[in-house]
C-alpha positions as CSV (number, residue, x, y, z in Angstrom):
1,X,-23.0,13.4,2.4
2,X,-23.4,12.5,5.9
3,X,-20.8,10.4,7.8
4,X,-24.0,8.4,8.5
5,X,-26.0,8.3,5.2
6,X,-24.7,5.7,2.9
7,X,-25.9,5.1,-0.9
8,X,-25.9,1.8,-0.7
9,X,-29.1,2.3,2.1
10,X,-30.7,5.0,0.3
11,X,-34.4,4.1,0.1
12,X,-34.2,1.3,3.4
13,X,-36.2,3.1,6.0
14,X,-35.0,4.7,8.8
15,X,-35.6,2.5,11.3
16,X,-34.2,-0.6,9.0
17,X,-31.3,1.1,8.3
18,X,-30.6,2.3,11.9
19,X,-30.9,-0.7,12.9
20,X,-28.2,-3.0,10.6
21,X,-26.5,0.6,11.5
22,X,-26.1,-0.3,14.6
23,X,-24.9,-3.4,13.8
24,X,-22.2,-2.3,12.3
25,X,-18.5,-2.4,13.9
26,X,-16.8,0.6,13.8
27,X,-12.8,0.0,12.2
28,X,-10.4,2.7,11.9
29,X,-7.4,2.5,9.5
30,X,-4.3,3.9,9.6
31,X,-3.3,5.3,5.6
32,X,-1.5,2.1,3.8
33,X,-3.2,-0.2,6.1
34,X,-5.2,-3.2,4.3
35,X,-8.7,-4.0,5.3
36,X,-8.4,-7.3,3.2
37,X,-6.4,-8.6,0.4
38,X,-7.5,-10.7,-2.1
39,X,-8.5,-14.3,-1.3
40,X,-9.9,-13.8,2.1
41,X,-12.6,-15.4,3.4
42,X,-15.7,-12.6,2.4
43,X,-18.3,-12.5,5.3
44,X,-18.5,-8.5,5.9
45,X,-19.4,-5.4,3.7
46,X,-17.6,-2.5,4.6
47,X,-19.6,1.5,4.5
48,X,-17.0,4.1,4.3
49,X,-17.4,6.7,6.9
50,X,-14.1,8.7,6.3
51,X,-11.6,8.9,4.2
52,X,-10.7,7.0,1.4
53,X,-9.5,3.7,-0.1
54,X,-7.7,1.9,-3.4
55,X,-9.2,-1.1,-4.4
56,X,-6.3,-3.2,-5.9
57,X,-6.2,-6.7,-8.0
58,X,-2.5,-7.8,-9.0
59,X,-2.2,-9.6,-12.3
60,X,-0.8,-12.3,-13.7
61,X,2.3,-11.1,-14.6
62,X,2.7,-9.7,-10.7
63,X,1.7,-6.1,-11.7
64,X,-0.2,-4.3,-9.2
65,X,-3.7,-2.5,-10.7
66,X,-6.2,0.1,-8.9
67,X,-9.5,-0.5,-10.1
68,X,-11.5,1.9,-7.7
69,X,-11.2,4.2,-5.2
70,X,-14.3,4.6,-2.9
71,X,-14.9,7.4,-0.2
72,X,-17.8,8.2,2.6
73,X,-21.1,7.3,1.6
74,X,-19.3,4.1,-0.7
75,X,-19.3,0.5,0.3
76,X,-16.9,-2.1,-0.3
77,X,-16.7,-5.8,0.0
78,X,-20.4,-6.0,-1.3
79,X,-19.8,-9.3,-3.4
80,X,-19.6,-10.9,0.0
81,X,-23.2,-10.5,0.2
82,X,-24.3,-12.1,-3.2
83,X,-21.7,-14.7,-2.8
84,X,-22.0,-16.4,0.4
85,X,-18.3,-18.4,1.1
86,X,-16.5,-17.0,-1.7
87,X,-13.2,-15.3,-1.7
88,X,-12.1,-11.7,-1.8
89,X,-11.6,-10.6,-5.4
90,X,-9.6,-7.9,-4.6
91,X,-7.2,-6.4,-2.1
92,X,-8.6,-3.0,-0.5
93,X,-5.9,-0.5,1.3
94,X,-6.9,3.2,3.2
95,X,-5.1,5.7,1.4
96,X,-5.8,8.0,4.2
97,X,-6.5,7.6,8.2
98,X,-10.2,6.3,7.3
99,X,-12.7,4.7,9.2
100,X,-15.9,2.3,8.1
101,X,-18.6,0.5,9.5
102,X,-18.3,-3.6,8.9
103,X,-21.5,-5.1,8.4
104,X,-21.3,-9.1,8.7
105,X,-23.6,-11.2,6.2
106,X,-25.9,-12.9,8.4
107,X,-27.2,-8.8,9.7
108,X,-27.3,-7.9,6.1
109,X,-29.2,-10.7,4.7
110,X,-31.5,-10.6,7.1
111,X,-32.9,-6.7,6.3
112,X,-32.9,-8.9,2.7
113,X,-35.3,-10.7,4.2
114,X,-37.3,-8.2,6.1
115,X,-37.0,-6.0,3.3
116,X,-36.3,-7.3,-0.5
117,X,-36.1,-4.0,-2.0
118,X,-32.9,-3.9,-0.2
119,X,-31.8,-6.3,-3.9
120,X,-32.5,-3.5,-5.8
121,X,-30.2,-1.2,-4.3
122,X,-27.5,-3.7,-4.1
123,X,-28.4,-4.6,-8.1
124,X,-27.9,-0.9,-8.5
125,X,-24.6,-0.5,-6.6
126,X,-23.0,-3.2,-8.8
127,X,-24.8,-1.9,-11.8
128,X,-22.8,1.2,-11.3
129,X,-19.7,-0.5,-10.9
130,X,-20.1,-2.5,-13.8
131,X,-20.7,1.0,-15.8
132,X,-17.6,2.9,-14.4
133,X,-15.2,-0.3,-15.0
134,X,-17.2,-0.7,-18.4
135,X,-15.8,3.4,-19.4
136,X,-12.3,2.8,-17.9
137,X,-12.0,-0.4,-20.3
138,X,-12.5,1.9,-23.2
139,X,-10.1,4.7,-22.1
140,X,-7.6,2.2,-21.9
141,X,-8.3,0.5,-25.6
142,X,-9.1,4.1,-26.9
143,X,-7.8,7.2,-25.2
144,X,-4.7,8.4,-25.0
145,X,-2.6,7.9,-22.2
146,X,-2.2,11.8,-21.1
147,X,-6.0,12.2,-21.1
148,X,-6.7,8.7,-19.1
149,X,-4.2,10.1,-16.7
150,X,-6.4,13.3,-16.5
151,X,-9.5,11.6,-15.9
152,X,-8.6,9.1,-13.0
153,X,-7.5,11.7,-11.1
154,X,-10.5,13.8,-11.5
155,X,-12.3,10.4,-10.9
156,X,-10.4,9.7,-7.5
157,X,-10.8,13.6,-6.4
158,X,-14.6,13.2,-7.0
159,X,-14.2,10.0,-4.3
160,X,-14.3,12.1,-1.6
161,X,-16.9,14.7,-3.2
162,X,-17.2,17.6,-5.8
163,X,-13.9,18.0,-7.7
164,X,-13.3,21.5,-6.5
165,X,-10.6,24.1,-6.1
166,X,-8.3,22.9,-3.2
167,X,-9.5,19.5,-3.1
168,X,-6.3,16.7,-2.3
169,X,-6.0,13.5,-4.2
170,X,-3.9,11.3,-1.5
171,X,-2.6,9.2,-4.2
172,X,1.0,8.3,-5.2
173,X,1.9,8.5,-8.7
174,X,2.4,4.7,-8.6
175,X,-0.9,4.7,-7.9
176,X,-2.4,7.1,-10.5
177,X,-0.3,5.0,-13.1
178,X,-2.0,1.9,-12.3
179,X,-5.6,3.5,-12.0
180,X,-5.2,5.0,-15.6
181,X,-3.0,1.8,-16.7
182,X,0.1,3.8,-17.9
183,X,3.3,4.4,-16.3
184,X,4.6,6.0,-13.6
185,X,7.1,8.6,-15.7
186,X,3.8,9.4,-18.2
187,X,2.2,10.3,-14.8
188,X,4.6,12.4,-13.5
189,X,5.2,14.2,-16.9
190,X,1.3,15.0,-17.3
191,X,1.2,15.9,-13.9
192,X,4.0,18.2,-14.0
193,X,2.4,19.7,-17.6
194,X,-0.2,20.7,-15.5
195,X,1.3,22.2,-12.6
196,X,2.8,24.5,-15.0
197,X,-0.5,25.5,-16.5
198,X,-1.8,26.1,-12.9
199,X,-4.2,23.5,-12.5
200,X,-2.8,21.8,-9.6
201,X,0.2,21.5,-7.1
202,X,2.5,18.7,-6.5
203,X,3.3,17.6,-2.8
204,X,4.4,14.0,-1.9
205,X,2.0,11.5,-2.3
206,X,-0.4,13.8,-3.1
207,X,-1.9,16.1,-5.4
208,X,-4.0,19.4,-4.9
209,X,-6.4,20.7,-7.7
210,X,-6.3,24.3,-8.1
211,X,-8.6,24.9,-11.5
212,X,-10.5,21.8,-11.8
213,X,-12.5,22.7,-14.4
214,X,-9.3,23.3,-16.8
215,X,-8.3,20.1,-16.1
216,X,-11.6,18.6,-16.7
217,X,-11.9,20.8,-20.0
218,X,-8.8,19.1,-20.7
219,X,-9.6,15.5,-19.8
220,X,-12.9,15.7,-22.4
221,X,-9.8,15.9,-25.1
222,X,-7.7,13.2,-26.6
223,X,-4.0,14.1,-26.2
């Protein structure tokens, strides 16, 4: 995908999208750096031009939880635009050096106005939201560990395009663990499992895939 095609746009014309393009400051991160945490003020929507970022919500019980992770051509921080004056519902970090384009409220409701199909689109970016958190919530009732484990990281590869032979996953195992709501040694010891079969290599804080379609043969399996 083009550093300058987003989804979230996909059917705006040209001009109207240039234009809110434009628009658009230009932030770079620094890998660990947090573009917002959680109870903010929300008066921007952010479109990922490079790189990639964990959004993160910590529970209750102080436990830190990765719900997504988003890469070029994704948008975050989209709730800001349904819900004028609410708060951030989640913390978002760059896992990577990653750069995006922050879109404030007032230029995005106003290509609402000039052009309500825009609702569809943003109905259809929370739609799929919705529908990936809706198949990670039965994983985690369902599945087994070892195979949610499996899946997340072939999910978070896939953030930053096809899952294919030598693409990197820059996420810790803490990380991982807390995408596929397990823990940190069932990580390691799955990930390790397959680095024996061949499917990947281990480096710190990240994770190369070497036969993804093993792994994904694997991660259709329970166990």
């Amino acid at each position: 995908m083009s550093p300058e095609r987003f989804a979230l746009l996909d059917g705006v014309e040209p001009e109207e999208a240039a234009h809110l393009l434009e628009r658009g400051r230009r932030r770079s991160f620094d890998a660990g750096e947090v573009v917002f945490h959680a109870g903010d003020p929300a008066d921007t929507l952010h479109l990922v031009r490079r790189g990639r970022f964990a959004v993160r919500v910590t529970t209750e019980f102080g436990d830190v939880a990765t719900l997504n992770v988003v890469g070029p051509g994704d948008a975050f921080g989209e709730l800001a635009l349904l819900t004028p004056g609410a708060p951030r519902s989640a913390t978002v970090a760059a896992l990577e050096p990653a750069e995006t384009l922050s879109v404030h409220e007032l230029d995005f409701q106003r290509l609402r106005r000039e052009r309500p199909s825009t609702d569809a689109l943003l109905i259809g970016l929370l739609a799929t939201r919705v529908r990936s958190l809706s198949s990670q919530l039965v994983d985690a009732l369902y599945v087994p560990a070892d195979t949610r484990v499996r899946r997340r990281l072939l999910d978070a590869a896939a953030a930053f395009g096809p899952a294919e032979p030598g693409a990197s996953v820059p996420l810790t195992q803490e990380d991982l663990a807390s995408l596929a709501g397990t823990s940190r040694a069932t990580v390691n010891r799955v990930l390790r499992e397959e680095q024996a079969q061949g499917t990947l290599r281990l480096t710190r804080g990240c994770t190369t895939l070497l036969d993804p379609a093993a792994l994904a043969r694997r991660a259709r399996a329970f166990g």
